[in-house]
C-alpha positions, 0 to 999 in steps of 0.5 A: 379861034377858041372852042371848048366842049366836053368829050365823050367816050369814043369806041372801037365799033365791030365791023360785023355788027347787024345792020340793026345795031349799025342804024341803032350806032349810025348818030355816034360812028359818023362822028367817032374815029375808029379807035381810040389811043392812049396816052402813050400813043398820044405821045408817039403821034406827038413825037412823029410829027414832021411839021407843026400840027394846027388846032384842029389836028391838036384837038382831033388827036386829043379827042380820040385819046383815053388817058389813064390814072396809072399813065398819068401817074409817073407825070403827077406831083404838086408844089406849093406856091406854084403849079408844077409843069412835067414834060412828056415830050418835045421836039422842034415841031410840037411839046407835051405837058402835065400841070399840076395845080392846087387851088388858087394857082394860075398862070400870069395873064399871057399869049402863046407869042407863035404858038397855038396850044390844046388844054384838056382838063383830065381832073378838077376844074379850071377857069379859063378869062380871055382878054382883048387888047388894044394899043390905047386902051391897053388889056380889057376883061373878055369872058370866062368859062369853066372847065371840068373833067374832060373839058378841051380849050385851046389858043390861037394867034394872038389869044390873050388868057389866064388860066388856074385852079380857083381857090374855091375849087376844094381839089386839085387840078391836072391838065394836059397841055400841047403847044405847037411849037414848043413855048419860048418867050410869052408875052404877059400883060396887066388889066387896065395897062397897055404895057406888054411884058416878056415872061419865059416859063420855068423849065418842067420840074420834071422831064 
C-alpha cells in the first residue's frame, strides 16, 4: 500500500493548560504525539531497533520528527550526472539515507526487492510514477504525483517506481529516505517490456 500527505508541525502540549485552551487544542492533541524528535533522535530510534520496523512504524517516527538545515548539513553535497546518496545509519534491521538531487536526476525504474522504505522530501520537489506489472504484457504506466516540502511516500511489496527531480523544477532537491531492511539488489524494468533487470545502488558517496 502507498500513502502520501504533507505533515504538519507537531508540538509538545502543556499538561497544565485551561481547560479552555484544552477543548480549544482537542482536533490537533488527538492527533499529535506528544513531542516531537530530532534528526539526531530519528537516527538513535533508528539504531535501536531489534527488528525490521513496518511502514507504518517508518512513518509514524518520521511524522513526529522536526529536522533542521544545521542537522542536515553534514549530509548535503551534489554531483552532476547523478543524485548523490549520504548514509546516516545502518544495521541489519533498517538503513537511513539523504539523496542529493538536481534537477533532471532520478532513480531507474525500480522495486525495493524485500524491502518497504518511507521518502520525506525536506526541500524542492519530487515526482514520484508508479507502474503495474505483468508477466505478458510486461511494465505498464500507473499514476504520478507531486511532492513537495514536507511530502511523505513509501513502498511496499512488491511497488514498482521511479522517483527524481524533474528538470523543469529550477531547484535542487533533498529527501530522507529509510528502508527497512537495508537495500540490497533491486530489481529495475523497462515501460513496455517484460524483462526484469538486476540493478545494485552504488555505495553512499559519503558514510
Amino acid at each position: 500500500m502507498r500513502g502520501g500527505h504533507t505533515l504538519t508541525p507537531r508540538f509538545c502540549i502543556n499538561q497544565e493548560v485551561t481547560l479552555a485552551a484544552k477543548l480549544q487544542h482537542e482536533s490537533e492533541t488527538t492527533t499529535q504525539p506528544a513531542c516531537s524528535f530530532s534528526f539526531k533522535d530519528l537516527a538513535e530510534a533508528l539504531s535501536a531497533q531489534q527488528t525490521i520496523p513496518s511502514l507504518p512504524e517508518l512513518y509514524a517516527l518520521v511524522e513526529r520528527t522536526r529536522i533542521t538545515p544545521n542537522e542536515l548539513q553534514p549530509y548535503l553535497g551534489f554531483k552532476a550526472g547523478n543524485y548523490c546518496r549520504h548514509r546516516v545509519m545502518r544495521n541489519e534491521f533498517v538503513e537511513m539515507l539523504v539523496l542529493c538531487w538536481k534537477p533532471g536526476q532520478r532513480t531507474p525504474i525500480h522495486d525495493h526487492n524485500g524491502s518497504h522504505g518511507a521518502v520525506f522530501v525536506h526541500e524542492g520537489i519530487l515526482w514520484e510514477t508508479t507502474f503495474d506489472y505483468d508477466t505478458d504484457a510486461g511494465l505498464a504506466y500507473k499514476a504520478h504525483r507531486e511532492l513537495r516540502d514536507g511530502g511523505l511516500t513509501g513502498s511496499e511489496l512488491p511497488d514498482i517506481h521511479q522517483i527524481g527531480n524533474p528538470d523543469v523544477s529550477g531547484q535542487d532537491l533533498i529527501t530522507i529516505h529509510i528502508y527497512a531492511p537495508p537495500l540490497g539488489v533491486l530489481k529495475t524494468y523497462k515501460l513496455g517490456s517484460s524483462t526484469i533487470d538486476l540493478y545494485t545502488p552504488a555505495d553512499p558517496d559519503f558514510l
